[in-house]
ZAKE-106553 format. One record per residue: residue in three letters; x, y, z of N, C-alpha, C, CB in turn. Coordinates in steps of 0.1 Angstrom, whole numbers, plus 5000, padded with zeros to 4 digits. Atoms other than C-alpha are relative to their C-alpha. Last residue first. Glycine has a CB too. Example, Ala and Ser with C-alpha at 12.3 -4.5 7.8 and 13.67 -1.06 7.14 Angstrom:
BEGIN
[rec SER, [4991, 4989, 5000], [5137, 4989, 5071], [4992, 5011, 5008], [5004, 5005, 4986]]
[rec ALA, [5009, 4988, 5000], [5123, 4955, 5078], [5009, 5012, 5000], [4990, 5000, 5012]]
***
This chain:
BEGIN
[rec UNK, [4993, 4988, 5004], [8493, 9019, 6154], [5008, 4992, 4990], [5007, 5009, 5012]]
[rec UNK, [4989, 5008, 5005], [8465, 8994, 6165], [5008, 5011, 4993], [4995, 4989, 4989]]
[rec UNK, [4995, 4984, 5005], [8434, 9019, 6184], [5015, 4992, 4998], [4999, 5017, 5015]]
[rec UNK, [4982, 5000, 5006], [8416, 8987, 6193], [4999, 5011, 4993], [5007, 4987, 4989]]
[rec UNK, [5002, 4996, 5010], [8376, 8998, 6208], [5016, 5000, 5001], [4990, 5011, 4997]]
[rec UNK, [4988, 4999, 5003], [8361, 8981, 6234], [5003, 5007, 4985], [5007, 4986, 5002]]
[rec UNK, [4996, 5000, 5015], [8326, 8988, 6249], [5013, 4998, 5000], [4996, 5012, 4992]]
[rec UNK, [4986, 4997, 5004], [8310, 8976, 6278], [5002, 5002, 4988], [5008, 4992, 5003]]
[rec UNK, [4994, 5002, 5010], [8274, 8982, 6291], [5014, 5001, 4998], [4995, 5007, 4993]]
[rec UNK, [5008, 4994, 5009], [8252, 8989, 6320], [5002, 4989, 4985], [5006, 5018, 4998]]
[rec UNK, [4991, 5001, 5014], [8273, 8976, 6349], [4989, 4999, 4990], [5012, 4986, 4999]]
[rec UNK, [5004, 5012, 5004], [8252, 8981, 6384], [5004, 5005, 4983], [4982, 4995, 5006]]
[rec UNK, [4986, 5001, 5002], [8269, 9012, 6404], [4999, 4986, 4989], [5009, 4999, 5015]]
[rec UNK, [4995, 5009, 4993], [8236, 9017, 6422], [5015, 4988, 4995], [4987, 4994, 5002]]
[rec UNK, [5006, 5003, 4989], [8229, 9050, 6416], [5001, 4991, 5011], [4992, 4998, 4998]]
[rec UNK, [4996, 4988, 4990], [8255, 9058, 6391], [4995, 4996, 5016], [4992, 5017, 4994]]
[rec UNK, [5012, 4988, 4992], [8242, 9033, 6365], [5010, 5004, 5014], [4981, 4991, 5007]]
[rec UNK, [5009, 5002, 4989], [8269, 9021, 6348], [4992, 5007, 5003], [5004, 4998, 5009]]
[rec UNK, [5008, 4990, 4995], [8291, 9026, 6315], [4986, 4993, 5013], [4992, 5007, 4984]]
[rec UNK, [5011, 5008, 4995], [8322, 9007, 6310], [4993, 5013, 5008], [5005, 4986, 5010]]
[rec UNK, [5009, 4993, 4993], [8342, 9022, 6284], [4989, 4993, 5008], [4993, 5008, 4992]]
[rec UNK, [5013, 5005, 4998], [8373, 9003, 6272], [4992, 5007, 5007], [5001, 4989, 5005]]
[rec UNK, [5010, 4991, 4988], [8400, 9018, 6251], [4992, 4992, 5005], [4990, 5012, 4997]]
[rec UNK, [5016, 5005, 5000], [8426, 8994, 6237], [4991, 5010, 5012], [4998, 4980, 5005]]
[rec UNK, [5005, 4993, 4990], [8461, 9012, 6226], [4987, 4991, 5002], [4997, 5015, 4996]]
[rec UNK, [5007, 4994, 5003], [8490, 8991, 6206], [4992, 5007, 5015], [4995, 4993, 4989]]
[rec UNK, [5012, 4991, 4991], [8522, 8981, 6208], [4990, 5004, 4995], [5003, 5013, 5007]]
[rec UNK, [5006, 4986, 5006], [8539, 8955, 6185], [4992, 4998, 5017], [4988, 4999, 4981]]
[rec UNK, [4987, 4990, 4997], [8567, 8928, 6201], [4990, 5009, 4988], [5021, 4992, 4996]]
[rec UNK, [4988, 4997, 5014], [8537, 8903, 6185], [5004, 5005, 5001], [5000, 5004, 4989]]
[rec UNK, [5003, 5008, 5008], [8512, 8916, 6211], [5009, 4999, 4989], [4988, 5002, 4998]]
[rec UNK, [4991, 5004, 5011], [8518, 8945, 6236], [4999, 4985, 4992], [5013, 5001, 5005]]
[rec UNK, [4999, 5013, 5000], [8490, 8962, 6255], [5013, 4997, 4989], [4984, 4994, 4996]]
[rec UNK, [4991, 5003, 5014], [8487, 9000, 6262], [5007, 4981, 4999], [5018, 5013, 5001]]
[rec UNK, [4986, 5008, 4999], [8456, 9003, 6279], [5013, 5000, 4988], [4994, 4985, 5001]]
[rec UNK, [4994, 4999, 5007], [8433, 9034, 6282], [5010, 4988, 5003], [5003, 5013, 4998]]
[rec UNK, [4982, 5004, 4994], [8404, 9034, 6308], [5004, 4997, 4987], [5003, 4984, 5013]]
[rec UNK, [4991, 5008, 5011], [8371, 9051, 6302], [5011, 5002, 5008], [5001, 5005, 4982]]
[rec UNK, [4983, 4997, 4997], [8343, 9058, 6332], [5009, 4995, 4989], [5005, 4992, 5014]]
[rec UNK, [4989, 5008, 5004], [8307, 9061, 6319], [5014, 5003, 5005], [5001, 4999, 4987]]
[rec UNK, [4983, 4997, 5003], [8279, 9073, 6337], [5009, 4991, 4994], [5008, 5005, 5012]]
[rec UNK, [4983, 5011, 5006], [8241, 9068, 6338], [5010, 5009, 4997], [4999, 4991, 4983]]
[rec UNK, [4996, 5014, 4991], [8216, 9080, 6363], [5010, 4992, 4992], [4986, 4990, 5004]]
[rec UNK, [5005, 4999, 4980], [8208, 9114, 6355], [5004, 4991, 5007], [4983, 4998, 5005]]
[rec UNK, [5018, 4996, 4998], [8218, 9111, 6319], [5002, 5002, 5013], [4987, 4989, 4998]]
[rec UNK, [5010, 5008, 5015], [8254, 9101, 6298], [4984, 5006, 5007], [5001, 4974, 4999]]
[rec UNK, [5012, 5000, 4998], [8279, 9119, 6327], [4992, 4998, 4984], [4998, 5014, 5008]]
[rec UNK, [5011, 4993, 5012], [8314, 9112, 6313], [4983, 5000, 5003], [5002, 4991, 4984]]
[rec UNK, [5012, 5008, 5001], [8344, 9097, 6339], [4990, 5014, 4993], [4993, 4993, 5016]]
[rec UNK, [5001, 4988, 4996], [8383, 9102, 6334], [4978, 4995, 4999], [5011, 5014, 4987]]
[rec UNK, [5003, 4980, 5005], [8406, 9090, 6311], [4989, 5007, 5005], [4995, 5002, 4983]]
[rec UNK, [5010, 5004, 4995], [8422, 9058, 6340], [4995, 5020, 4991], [5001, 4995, 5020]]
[rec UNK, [5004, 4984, 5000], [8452, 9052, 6321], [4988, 5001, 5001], [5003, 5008, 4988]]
[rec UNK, [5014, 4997, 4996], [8471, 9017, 6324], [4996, 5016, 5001], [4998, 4993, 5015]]
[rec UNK, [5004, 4986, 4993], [8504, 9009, 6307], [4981, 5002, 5000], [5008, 5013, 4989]]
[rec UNK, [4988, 5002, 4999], [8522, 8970, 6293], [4995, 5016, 5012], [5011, 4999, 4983]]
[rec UNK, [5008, 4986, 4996], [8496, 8951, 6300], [5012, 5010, 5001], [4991, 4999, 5016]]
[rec UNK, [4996, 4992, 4989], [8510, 8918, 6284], [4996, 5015, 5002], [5012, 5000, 4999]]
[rec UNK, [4993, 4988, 5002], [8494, 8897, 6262], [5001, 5010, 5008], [4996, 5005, 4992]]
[rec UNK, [4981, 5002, 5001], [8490, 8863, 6272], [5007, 5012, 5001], [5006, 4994, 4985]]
[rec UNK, [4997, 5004, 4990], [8448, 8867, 6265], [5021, 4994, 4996], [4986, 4989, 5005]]
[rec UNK, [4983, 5000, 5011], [8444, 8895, 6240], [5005, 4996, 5014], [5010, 5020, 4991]]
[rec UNK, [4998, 4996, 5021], [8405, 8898, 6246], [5013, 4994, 4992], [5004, 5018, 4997]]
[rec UNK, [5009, 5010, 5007], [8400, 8881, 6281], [5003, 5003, 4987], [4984, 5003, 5003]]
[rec UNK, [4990, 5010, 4992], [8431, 8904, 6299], [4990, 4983, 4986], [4995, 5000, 5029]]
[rec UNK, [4990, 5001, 5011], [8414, 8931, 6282], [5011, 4987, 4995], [5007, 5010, 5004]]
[rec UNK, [5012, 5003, 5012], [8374, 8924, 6295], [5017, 4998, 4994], [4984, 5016, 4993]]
[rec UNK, [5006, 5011, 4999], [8393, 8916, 6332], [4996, 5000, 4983], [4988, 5000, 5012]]
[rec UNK, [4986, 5007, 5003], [8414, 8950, 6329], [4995, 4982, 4995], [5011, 5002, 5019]]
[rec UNK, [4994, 4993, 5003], [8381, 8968, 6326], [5012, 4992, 4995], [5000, 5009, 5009]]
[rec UNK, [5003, 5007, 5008], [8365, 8950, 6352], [5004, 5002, 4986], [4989, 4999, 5001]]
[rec UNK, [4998, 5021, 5004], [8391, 8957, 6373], [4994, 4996, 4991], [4994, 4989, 5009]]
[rec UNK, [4984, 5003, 5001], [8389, 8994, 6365], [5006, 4989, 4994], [5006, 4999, 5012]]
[rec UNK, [5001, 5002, 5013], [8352, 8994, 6372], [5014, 4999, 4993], [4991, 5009, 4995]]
[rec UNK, [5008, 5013, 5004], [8355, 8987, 6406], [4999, 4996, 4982], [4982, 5003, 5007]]
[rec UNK, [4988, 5010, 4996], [8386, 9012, 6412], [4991, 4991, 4996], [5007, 4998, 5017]]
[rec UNK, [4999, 5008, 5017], [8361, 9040, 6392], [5012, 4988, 5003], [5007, 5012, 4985]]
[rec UNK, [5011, 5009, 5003], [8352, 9047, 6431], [4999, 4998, 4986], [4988, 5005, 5006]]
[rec UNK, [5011, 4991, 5006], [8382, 9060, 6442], [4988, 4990, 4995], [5005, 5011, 4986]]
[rec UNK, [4996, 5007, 5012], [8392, 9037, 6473], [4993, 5013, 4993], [4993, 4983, 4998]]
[rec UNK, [5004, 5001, 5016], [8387, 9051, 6507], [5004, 5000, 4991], [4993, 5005, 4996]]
[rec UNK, [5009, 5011, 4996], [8403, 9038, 6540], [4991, 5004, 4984], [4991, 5003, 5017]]
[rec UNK, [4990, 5015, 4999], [8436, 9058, 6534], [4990, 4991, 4998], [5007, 4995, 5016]]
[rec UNK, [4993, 5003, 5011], [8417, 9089, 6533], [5004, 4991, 4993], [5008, 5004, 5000]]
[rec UNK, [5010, 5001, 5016], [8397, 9083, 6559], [5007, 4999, 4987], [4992, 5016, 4998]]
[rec UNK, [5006, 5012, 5005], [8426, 9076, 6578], [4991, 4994, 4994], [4999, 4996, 5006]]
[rec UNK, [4988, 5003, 5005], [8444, 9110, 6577], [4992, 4983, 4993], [5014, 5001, 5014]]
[rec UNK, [5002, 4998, 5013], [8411, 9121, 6587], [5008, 4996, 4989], [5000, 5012, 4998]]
[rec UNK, [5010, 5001, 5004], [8412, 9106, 6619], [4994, 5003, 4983], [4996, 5007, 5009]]
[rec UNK, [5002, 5014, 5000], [8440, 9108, 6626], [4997, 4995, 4994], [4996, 4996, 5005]]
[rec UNK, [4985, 5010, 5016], [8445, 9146, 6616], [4996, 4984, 5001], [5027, 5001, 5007]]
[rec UNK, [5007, 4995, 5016], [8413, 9148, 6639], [5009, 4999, 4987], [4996, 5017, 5000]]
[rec UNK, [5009, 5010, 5003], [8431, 9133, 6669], [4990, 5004, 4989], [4993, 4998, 5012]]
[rec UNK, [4987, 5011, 5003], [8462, 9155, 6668], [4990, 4986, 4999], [5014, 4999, 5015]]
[rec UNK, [4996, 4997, 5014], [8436, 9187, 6668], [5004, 4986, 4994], [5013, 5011, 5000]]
[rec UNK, [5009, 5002, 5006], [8417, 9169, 6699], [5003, 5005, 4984], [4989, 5005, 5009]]
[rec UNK, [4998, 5016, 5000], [8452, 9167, 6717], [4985, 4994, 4990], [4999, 4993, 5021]]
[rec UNK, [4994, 5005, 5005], [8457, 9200, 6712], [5006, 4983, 4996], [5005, 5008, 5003]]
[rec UNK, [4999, 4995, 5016], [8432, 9218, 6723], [5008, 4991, 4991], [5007, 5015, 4999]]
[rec UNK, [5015, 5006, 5005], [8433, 9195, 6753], [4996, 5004, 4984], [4986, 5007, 5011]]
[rec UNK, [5003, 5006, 5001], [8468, 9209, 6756], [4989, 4992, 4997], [5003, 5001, 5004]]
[rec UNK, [4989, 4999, 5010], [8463, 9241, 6753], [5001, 4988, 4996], [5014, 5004, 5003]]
[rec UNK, [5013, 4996, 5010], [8427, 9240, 6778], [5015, 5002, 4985], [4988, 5021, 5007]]
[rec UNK, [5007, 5011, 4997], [8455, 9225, 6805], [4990, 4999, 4987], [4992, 5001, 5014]]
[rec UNK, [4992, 5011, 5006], [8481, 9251, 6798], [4992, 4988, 4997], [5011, 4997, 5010]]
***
C-alpha cells in the first residue's frame, strides 16, 4: 500500500510539475509579435487592430529566421491586411530586419 502510494504521490507531482512548465513558457515568436504590432500600431497610428494571425516561421540559413504575422487593420470604416516579417537571427534572437507589406482590398 505504502510503495502505491509513494508511486503515486511522485506521479501527482510530475503532472505539477509539467503542468507548470507549460504555463511558465511563452512561444517564442511572442517577442517578435510585439514588435510586430509596435511597427503597425506606428504605421496606421489610431487605427484599430481589428484581427491578429501569427503565419508561422520560415528558416532563411543556419542562423536566420523569419516569423510573419497577418493584421487586419481598419482605416476609413475600410479593412484591409498588413503583413509584417521580422527576420532574426535564431541564435541570439537579435532583430535582423522588418518588412511590411499593405495587402488594401
Amino acid at each position: 500500500m505504502r510503495k502505491f502510494l509513494a508511486g503515486l504521490f511522485i506521479m501527482l507531482c510530475f503532472l505539477v510539475y509539467v503542468n507548470l512548465q507549460g504555463e511558465a513558457q511563452k512561444p517564442d515568436y511572442e517577442k517578435f509579435g510585439r514588435i510586430a504590432i509596435t511597427v503597425v500600431q506606428a504605421d496606421f497610428p489610431g487605427a484599430p487592430i481589428k484581427d491578429y494571425e501569427y503565419l508561422g516561421r520560415k528558416k532563411i540559413d543556419a542562423a536566420k529566421v523569419e516569423d510573419g504575422f497577418r493584421f487586419k487593420v481598419q482605416e476609413n470604416n475600410q479593412n484591409f491586411f498588413v503583413i509584417v516579417r521580422v527576420s532574426h537571427d535564431a541564435t541570439n534572437n537579435k532583430v535582423l530586419n522588418i518588412t511590411v507589406e499593405n495587402q488594401k482590398q
